[in-house]
SELO-107491 format. One record per residue (C-alpha): residue in three letters; chain; x, y, z. Coordinates in steps of 0.05 Angstrom, whole numbers. Each point is the difference from the previous one (the first is absolute). Layout:
{atom Ala, A, {X, Y, Z}}
...
END
This chain:
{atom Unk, A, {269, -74, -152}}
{atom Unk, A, {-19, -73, 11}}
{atom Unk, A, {6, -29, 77}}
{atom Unk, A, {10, -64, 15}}
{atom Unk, A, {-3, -45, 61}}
{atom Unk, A, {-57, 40, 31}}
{atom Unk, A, {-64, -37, 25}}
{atom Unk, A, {-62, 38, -7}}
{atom Unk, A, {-73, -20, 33}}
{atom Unk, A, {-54, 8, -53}}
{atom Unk, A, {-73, 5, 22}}
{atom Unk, A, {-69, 20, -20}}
{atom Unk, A, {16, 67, 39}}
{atom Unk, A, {72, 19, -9}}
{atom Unk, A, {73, -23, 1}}
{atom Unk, A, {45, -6, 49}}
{atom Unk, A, {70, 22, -22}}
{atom Unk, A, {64, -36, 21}}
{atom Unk, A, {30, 25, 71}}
{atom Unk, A, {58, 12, -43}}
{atom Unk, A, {-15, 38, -49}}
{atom Unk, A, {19, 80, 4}}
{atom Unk, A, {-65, 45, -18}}
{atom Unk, A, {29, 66, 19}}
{atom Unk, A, {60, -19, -58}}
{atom Unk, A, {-57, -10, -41}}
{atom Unk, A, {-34, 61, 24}}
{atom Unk, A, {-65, -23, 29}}
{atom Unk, A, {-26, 21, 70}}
{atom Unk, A, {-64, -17, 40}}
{atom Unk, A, {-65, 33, -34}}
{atom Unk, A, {24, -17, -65}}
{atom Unk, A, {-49, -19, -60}}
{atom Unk, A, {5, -42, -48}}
{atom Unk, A, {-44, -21, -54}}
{atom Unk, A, {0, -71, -40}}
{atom Unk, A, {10, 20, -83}}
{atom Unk, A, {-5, -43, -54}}
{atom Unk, A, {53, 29, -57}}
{atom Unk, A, {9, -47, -59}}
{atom Unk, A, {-21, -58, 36}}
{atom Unk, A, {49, 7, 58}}
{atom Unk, A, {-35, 15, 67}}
{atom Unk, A, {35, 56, 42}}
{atom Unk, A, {-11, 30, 74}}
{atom Unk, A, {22, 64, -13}}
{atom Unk, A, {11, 55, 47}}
{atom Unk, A, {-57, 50, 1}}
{atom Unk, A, {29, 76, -4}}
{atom Unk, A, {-20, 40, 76}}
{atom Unk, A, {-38, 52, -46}}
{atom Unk, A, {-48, -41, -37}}
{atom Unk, A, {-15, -41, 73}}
{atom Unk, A, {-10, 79, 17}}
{atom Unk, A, {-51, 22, -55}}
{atom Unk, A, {-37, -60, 2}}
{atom Unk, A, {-7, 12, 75}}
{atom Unk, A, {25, -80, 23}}
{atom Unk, A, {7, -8, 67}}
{atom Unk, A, {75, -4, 32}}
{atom Unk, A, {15, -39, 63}}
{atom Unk, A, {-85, 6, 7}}
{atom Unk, A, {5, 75, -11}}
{atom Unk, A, {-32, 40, -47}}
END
């Protein structure tokens, strides 16, 4: 799904999303991960699954 109309703040240490745009329809909640993938040349944040963050012990909300 494509959006359109949103204004996004890209920086050196994250992204600010648009006050408009709906995470929870999207699924997302605070203490998510994501990772940056490359896959075919497209570049991806995509969502990191809570079990993996889990075995590789990543800290959540600055808790391990």
């Amino acid at each position: 799904m494509k959006h359109y109309d949103y204004e996004w703040d890209l920086g050196p240490y994250g992204i600010i999303l648009d006050q408009e745009l709906d995470t929870d329809k999207l699924g997302w909640s605070g203490g998510d991960y994501f990772k940056l993938v490359n896959i075919d040349g497209t570049q991806i944040l995509q969502k990191v699954d809570p079990i993996e963050v889990f075995a590789k012990g990543h800290k959540v909300n600055g808790k391990v």
